[in-house]
VOBA-1610 file (N, C-alpha, C; in pm, whole numbers, padded with zeros to 5 digits, always signed):
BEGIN
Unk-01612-12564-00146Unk-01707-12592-00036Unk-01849-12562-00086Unk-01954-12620-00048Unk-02101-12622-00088Unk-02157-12528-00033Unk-02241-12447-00098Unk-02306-12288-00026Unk-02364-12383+00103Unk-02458-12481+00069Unk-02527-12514+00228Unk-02461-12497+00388Unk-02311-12572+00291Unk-02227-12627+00408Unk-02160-12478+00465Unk-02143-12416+00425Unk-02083-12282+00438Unk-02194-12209+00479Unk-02310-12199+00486Unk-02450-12128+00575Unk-02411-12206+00676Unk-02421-12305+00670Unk-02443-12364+00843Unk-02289-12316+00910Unk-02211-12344+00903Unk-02093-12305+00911Unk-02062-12161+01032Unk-02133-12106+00859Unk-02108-11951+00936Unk-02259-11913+01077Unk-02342-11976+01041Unk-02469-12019+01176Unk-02387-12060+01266Unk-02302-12137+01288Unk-02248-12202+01413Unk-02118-12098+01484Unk-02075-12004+01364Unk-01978-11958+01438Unk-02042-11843+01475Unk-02159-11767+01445Unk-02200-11704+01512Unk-02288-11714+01639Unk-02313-11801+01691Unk-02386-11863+01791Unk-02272-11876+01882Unk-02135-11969+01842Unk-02049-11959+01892Unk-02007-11812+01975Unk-02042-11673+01890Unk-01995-11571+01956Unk-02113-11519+02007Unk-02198-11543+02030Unk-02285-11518+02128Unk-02256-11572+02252Unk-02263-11720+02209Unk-02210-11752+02383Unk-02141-11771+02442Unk-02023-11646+02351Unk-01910-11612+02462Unk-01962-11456+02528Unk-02051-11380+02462Unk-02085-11280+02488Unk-02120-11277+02660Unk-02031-11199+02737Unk-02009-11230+02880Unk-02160-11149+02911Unk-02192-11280+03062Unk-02325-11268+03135Unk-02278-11155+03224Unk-02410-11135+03261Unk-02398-10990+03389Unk-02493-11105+03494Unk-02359-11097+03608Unk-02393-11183+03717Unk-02451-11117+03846Unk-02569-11239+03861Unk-02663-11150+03954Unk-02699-11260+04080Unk-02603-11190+04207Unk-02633-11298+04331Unk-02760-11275+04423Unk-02840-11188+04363Unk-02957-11172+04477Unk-03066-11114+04387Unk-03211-11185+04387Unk-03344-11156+04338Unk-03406-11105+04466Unk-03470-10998+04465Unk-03580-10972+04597Unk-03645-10904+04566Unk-03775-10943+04598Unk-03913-10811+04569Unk-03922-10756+04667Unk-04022-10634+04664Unk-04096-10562+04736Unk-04182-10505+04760Unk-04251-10430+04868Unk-04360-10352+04814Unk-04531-10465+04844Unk-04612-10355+04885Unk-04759-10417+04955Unk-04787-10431+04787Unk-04734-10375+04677Unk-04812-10410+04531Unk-04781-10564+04524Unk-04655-10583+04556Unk-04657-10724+04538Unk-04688-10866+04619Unk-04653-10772+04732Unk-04708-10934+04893Unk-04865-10920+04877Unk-04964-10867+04801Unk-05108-10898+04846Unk-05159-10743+04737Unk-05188-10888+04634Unk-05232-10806+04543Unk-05372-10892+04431Unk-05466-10860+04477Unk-05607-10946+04460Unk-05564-10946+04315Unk-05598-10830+04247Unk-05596-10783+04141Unk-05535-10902+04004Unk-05460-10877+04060Unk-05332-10968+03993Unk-05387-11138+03972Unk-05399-11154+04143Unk-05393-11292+04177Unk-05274-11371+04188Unk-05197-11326+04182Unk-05069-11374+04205Unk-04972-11391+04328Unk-04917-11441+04378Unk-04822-11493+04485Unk-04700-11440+04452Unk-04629-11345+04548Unk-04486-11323+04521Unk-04398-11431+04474Unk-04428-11509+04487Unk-04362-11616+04439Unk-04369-11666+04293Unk-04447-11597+04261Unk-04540-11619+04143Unk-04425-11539+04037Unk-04436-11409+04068Unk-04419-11265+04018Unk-04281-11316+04031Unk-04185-11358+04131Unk-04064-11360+04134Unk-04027-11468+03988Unk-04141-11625+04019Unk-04028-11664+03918Unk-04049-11682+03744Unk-04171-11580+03709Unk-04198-11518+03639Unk-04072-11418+03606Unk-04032-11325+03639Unk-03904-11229+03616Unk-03762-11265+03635Unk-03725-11412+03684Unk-03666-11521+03672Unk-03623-11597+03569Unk-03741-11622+03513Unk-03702-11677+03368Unk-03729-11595+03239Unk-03755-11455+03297Unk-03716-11364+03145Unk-03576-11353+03172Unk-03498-11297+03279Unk-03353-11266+03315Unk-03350-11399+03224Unk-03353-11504+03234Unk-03300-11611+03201Unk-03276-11613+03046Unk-03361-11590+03002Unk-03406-11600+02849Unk-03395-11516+02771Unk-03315-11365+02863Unk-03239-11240+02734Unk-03092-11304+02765Unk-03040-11507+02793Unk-02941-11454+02813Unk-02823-11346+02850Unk-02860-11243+02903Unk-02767-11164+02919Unk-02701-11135+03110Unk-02813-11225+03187Unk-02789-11241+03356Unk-02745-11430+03389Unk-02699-11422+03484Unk-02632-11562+03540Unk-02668-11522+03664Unk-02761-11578+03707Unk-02843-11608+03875Unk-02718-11733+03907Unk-02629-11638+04005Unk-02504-11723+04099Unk-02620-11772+04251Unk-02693-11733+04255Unk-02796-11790+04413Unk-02811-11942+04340Unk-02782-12013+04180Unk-02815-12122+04174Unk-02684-12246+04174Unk-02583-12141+04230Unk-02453-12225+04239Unk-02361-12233+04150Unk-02360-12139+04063Unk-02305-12105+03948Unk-02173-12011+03995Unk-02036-12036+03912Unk-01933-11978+03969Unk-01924-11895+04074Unk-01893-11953+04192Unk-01896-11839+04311Unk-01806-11751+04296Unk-01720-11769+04249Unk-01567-11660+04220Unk-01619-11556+04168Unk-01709-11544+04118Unk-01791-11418+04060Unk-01859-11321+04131Unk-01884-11373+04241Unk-01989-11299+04347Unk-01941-11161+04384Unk-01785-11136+04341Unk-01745-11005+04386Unk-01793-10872+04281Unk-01815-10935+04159Unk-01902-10816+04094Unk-02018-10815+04056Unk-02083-10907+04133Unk-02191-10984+04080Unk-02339-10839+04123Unk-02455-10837+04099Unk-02501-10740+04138Unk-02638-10790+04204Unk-02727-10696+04327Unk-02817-10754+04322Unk-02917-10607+04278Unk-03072-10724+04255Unk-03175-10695+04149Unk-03268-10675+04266Unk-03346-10524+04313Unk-03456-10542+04360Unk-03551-10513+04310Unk-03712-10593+04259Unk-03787-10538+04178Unk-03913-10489+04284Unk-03978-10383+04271Unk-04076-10339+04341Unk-04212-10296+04184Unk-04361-10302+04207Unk-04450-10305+04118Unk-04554-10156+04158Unk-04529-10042+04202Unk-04546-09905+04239Unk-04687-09897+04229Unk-04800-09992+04127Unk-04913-09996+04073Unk-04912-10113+04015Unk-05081-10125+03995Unk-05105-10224+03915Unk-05272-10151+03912Unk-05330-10136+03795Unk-05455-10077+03779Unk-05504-10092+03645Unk-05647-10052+03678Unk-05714-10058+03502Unk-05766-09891+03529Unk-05737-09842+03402Unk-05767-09738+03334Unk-05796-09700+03260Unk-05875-09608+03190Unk-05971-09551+03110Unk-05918-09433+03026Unk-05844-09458+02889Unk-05772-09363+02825Unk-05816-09273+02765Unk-05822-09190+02713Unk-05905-09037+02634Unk-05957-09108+02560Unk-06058-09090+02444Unk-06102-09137+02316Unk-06130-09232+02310Unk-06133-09365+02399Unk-06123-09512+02382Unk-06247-09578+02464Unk-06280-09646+02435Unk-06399-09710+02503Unk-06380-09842+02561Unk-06255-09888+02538Unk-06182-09958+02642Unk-06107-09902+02767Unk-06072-10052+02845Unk-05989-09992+02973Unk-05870-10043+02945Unk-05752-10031+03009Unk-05612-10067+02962Unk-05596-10132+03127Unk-05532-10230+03156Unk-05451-10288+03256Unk-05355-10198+03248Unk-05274-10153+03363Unk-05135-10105+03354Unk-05057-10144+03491Unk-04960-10177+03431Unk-04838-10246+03587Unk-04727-10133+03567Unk-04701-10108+03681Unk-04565-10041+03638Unk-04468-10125+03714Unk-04309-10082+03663Unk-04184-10169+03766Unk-04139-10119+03731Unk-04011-10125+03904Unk-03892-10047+03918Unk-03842-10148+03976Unk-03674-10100+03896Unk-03571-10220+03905Unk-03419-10171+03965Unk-03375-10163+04074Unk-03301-10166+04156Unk-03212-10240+04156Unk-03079-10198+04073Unk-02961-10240+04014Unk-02849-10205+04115Unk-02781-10290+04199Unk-02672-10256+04342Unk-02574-10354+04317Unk-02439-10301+04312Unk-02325-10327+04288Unk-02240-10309+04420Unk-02223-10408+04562Unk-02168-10334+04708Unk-02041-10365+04646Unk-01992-10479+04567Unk-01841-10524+04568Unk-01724-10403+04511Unk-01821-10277+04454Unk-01768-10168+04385Unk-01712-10080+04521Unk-01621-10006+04480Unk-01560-09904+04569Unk-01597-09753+04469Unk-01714-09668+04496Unk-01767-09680+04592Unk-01893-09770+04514Unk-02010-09773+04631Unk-02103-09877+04550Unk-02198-09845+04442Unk-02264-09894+04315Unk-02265-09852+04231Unk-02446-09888+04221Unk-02523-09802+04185Unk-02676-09836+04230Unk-02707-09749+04105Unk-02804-09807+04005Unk-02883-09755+03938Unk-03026-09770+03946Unk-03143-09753+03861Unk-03248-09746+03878Unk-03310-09770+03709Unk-03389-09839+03706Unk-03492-09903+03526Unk-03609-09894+03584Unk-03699-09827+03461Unk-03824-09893+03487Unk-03919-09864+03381Unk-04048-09992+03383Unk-04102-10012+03295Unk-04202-09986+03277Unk-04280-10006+03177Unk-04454-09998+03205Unk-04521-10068+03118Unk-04618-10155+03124Unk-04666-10236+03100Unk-04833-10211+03047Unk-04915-10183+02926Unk-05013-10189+02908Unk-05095-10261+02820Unk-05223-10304+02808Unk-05283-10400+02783Unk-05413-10399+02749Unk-05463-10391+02641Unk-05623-10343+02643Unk-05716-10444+02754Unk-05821-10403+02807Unk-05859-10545+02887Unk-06013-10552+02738Unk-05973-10701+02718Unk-06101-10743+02618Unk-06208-10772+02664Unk-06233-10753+02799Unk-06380-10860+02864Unk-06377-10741+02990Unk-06531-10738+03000Unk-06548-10691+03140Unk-06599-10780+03290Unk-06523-10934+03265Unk-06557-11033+03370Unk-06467-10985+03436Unk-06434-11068+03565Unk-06279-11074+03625Unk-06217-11152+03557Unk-06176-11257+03496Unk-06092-11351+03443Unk-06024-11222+03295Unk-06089-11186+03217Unk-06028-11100+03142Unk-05946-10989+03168Unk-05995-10938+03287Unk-05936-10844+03373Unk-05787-10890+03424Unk-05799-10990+03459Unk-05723-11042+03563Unk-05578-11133+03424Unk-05671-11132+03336Unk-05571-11194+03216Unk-05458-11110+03149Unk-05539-10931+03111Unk-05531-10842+03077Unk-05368-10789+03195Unk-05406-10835+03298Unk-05360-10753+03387Unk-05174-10818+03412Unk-05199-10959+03445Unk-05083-11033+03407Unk-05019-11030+03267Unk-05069-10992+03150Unk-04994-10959+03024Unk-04923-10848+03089Unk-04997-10738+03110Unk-04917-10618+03160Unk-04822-10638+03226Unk-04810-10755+03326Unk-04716-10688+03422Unk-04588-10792+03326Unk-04573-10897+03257Unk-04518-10975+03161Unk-04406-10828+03095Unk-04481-10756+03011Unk-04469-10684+02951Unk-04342-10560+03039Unk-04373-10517+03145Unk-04317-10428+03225Unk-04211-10468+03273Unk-04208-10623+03297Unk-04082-10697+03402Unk-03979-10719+03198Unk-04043-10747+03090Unk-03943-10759+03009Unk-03912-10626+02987Unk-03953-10491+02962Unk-03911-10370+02948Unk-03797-10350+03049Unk-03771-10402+03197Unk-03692-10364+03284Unk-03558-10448+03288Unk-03587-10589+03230Unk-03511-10659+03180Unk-03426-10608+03066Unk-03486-10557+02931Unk-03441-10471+02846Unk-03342-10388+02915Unk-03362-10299+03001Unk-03325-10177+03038Unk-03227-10221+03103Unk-03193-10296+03238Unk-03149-10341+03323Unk-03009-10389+03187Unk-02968-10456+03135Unk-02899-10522+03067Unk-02823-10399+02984Unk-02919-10276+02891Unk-02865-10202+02858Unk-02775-10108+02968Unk-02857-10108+03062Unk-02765-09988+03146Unk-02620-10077+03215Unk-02621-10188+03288Unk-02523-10238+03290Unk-02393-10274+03165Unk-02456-10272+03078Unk-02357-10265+02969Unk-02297-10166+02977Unk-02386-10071+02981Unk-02293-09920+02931Unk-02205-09910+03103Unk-02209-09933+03153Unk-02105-09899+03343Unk-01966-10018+03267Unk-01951-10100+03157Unk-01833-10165+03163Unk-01802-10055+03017Unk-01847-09962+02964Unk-01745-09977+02858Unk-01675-09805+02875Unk-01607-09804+02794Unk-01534-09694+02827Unk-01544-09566+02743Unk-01475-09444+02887Unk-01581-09287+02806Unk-01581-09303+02627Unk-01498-09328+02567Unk-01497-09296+02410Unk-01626-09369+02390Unk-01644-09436+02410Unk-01793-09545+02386Unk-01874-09495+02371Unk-01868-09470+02524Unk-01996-09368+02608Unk-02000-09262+02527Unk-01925-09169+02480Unk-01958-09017+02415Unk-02028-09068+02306Unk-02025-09187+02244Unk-02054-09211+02093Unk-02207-09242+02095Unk-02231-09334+02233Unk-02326-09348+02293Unk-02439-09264+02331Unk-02399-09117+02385Unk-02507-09057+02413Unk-02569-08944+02277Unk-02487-08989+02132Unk-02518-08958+02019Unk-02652-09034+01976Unk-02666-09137+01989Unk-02757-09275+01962Unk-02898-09221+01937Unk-02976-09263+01859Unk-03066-09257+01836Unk-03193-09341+01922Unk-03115-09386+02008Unk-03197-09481+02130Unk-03216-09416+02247Unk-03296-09344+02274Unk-03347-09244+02387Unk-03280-09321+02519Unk-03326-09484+02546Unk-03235-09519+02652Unk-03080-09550+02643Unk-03054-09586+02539Unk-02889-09580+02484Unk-02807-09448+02573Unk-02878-09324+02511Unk-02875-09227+02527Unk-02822-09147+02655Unk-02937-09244+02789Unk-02950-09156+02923Unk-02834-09254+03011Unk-02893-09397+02952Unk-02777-09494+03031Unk-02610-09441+03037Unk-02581-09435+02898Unk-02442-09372+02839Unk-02403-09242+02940Unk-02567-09152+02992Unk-02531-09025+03067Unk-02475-09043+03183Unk-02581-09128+03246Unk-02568-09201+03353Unk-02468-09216+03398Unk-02342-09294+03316Unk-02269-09368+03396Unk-02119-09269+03373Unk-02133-09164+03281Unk-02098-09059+03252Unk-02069-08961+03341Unk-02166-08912+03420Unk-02225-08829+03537Unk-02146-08902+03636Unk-02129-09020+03683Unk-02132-09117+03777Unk-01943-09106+03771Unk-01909-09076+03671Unk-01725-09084+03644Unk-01685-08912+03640Unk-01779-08869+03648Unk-01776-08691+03626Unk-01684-08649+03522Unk-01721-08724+03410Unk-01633-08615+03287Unk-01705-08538+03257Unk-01615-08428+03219Unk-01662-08345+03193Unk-01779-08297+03107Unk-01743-08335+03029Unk-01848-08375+02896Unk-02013-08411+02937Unk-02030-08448+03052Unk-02178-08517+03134Unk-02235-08351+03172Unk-02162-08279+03197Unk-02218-08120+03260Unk-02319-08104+03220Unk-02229-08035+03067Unk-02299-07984+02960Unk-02481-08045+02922Unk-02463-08190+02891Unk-02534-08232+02860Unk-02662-08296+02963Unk-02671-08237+03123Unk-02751-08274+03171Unk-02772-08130+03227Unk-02726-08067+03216Unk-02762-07839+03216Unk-02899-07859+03113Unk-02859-07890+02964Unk-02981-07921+02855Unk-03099-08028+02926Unk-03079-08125+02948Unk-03195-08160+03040Unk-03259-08148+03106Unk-03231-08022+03197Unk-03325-07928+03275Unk-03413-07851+03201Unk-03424-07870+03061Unk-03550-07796+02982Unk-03628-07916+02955Unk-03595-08001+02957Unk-03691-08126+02920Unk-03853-08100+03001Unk-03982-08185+02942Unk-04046-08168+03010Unk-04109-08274+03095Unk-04001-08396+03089Unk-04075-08459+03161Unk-04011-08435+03322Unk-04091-08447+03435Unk-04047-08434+03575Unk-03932-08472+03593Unk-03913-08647+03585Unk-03872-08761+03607Unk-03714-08713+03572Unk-03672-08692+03411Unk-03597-08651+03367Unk-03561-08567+03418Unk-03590-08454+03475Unk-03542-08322+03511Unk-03455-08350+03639Unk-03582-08409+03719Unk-03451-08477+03889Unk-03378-08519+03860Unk-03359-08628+03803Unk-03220-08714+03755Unk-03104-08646+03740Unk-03148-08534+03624Unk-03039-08417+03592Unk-02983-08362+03667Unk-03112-08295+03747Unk-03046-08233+03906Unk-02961-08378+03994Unk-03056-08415+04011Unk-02949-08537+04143Unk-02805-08569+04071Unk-02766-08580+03954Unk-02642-08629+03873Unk-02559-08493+03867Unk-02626-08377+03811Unk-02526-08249+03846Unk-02492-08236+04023Unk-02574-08238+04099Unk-02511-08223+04258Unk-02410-08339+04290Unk-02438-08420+04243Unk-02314-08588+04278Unk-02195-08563+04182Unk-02189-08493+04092Unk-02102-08421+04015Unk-02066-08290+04062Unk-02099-08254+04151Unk-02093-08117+04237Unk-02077-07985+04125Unk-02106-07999+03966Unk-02040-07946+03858Unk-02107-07783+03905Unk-02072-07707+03898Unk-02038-07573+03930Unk-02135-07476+03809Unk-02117-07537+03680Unk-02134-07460+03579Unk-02278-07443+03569Unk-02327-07590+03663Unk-02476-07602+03619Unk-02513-07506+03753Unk-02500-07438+03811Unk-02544-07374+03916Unk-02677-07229+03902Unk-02632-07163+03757Unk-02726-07075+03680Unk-02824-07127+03620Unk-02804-07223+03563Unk-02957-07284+03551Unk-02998-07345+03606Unk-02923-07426+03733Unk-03082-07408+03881Unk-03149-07294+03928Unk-03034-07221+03921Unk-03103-07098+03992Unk-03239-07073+03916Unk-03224-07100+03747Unk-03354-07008+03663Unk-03437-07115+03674Unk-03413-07256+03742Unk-03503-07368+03754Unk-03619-07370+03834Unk-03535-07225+03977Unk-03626-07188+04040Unk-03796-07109+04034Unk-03752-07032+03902Unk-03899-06965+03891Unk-04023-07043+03871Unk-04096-07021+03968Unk-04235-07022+03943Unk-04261-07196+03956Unk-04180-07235+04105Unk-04188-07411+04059Unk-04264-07390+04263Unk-04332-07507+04230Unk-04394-07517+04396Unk-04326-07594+04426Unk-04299-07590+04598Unk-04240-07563+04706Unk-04182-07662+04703Unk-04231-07772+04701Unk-04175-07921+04700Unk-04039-07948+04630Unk-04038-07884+04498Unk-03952-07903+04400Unk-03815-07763+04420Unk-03890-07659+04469Unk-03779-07587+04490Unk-03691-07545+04607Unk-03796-07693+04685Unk-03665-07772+04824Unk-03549-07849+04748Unk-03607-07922+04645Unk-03501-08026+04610Unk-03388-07936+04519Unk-03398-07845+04463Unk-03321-07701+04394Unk-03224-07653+04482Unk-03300-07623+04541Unk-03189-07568+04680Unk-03102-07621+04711Unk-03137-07749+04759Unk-03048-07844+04835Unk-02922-07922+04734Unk-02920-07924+04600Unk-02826-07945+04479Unk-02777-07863+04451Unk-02849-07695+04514Unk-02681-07585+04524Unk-02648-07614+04547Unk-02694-07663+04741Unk-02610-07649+04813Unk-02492-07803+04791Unk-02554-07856+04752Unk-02459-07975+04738Unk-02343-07980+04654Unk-02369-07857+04539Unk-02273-07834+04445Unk-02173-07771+04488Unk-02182-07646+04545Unk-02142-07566+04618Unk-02121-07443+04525Unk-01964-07377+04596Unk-01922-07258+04515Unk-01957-07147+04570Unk-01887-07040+04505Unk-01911-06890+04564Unk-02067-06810+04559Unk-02091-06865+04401Unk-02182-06827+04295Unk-02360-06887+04415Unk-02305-07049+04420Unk-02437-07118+04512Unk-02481-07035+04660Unk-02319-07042+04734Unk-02316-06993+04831Unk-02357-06827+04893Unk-02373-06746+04768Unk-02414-06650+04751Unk-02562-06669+04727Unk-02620-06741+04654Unk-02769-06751+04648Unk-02853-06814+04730Unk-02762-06926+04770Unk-02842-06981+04977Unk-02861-06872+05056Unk-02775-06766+05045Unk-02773-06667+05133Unk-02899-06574+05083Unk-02915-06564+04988Unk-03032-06480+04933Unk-03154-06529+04983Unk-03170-06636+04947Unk-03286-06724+04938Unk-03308-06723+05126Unk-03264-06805+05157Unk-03230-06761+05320Unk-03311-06674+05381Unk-03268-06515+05347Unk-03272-06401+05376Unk-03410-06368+05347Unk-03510-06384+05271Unk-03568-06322+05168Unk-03677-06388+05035Unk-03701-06508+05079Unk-03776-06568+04959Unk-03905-06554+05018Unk-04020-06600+04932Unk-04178-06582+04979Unk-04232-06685+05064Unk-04178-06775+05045Unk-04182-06862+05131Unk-04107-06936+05244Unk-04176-06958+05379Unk-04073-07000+05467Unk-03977-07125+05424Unk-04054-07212+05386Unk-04028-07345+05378Unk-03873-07330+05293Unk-03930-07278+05196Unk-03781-07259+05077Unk-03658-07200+05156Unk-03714-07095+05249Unk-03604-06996+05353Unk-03528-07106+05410Unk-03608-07177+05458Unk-03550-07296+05580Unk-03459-07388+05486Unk-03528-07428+05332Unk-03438-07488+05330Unk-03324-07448+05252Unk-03321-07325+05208Unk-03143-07298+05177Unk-03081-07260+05307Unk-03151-07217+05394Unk-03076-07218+05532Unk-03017-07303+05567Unk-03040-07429+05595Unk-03047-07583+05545Unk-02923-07624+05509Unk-02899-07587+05411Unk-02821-07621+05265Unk-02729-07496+05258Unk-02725-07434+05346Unk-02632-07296+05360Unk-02482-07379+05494Unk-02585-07372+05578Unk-02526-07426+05708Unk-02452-07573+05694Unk-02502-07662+05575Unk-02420-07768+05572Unk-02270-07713+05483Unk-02344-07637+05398Unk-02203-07639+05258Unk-02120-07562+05363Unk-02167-07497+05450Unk-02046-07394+05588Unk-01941-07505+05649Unk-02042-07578+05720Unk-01979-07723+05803Unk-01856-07789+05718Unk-01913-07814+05565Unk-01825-07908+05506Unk-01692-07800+05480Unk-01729-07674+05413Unk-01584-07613+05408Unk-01472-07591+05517Unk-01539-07590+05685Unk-01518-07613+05795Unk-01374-07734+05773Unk-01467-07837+05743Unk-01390-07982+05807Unk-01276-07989+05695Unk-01305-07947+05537Unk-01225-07960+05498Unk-01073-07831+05493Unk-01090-07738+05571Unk-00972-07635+05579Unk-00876-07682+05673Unk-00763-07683+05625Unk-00617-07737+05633Unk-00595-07721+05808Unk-00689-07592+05848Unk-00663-07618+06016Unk-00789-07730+06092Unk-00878-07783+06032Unk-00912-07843+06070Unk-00870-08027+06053Unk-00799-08034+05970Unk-00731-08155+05959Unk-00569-08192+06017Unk-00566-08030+06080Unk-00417-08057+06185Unk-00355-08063+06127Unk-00236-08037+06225Unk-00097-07992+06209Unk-00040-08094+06183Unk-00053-08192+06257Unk+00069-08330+06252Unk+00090-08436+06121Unk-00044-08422+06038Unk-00004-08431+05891Unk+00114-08479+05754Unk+00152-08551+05715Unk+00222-08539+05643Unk+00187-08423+05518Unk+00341-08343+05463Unk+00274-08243+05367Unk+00352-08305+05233Unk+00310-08322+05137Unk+00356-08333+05040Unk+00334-08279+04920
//
């Protein structure tokens, strides 16, 4: 056989396995948000912005928009996409004597056909030197950005749904990766199946310094109700304002345990602030209720026991 003929060859059969490489089916596009219904800045029409982020989905191959009549039999795992734009601004960076456009987006990943339903969260950011100080440069500057932010979420969106089909051995190998989002997605969906293995490794994320990261950790250890991480909320508590060490509290209490249930009671009793008092009080009185409903005399006698 002729080297040519054998390049093309092997070109076709790999193309071939690309496009068997299965789509992630998506029955609903919807925006949101005053950033996007009326936004001078931009100049753009939701309509605009929608089918702009339309034909990137389109063009990472990796989504099948079923709203265009495309296998309905699919619609049962199919997911919908809400994108919201949180900002859109020009800004003025340290050292630089330019301004930067910046868009940000958040991408709202919902799965109802799942038992239970399965909702993640991507998002991007988008920046752009602006070259001109007219409006048209501005306004040019500003649409690159948001280009830029809707393909970052696209990126993301595709990686994190990947990682919810494959399985824990994957996933553990996965949150080895040298791909920071590889990484959190793999945690993600980890946390979300509560192996064990997710504890450990989102306890260490509570030293991280970004905010963002740190809630996540918390909100994924309380939905994991994991027990172990309960001592390092507690030390999560020092020296954090009020706001943040409502949301502490309330992921004891959600976790539960002897260990939590003992420190709602403290906190309760005795912290410097009311607000915090109130809310492990809060978060005292629910984790009470739930042990309530779930003790064997409250679910009656007439029962089957097995």
């Amino acid at each position: 056989m002729k080297p040519g003929l054998l390049i093309v060859l092997v070109a076709l059969s790999l193309g071939a396995c690309r496009s068997r490489e299965p789509s992630i089916p998506v029955e609903h596009l919807t925006l949101k948000g005053a950033t996007v219904e009326d936004n001078g800045l931009l100049g753009w029409a939701p309509s605009d912005v929608q089918g702009l982020f339309t034909d990137l989905l389109r063009q990472s191959r990796r989504f099948e928009l079923l709203e265009e009549g495309k296998e309905k039999g699919r619609r049962e795992e199919a997911w919908s996409l809400t994108l919201e734009l949180p900002f859109t601004r020009e800004a003025l960076k340290d050292g630089s004597a330019f301004t930067f456009a910046e868009v940000g987006a958040t991408l709202v990943l919902e799965r109802r056909g799942a038992d239970p339903v399965q909702r993640y969260q991507v998002v991007g950011l988008g920046e752009v030197r602006v070259e001109g100080k007219d409006a048209e440069a501005r306004r040019k500057a500003l649409r690159e950005a948001l280009q830029r932010a809707l393909a970052q979420v696209t990126d993301a969106a595709s990686l994190q749904l990947a990682a919810v089909d494959r399985p824990d051995a994957a996933l553990l190998q996965d949150v080895q990766s040298q791909d920071e989002r590889v990484r959190e997605f793999a945690l993600r969906v980890l946390a979300e199946r509560r192996h064990p293995a997710a504890a450990p490794l989102l306890i260490r994320q509570l030293q991280e310094e970004d905010a963002q990261q740190v809630r996540q950790a918390i909100g994924a250890l309380a939905e994991m109700k994991a027990r172990a991480a309960v001592p390092a909320l507690i030390d999560l508590m020092k020296d954090r304002e009020i706001g943040f060490a409502q949301e502490v509290v309330y992921a004891i209490g959600e976790i539960g345990g002897t260990e939590a249930e003992a420190y709602l009671f403290t906190v309760a009793q005795g912290h410097d602030q009311p607000d915090v008092q109130a809310a492990a009080q809060q978060a005292l009185d629910t984790l009470n209720a739930s042990r309530k409903l779930t003790a064997p005399e409250a679910r009656g006698t007439d029962r089957a026991e097995h």
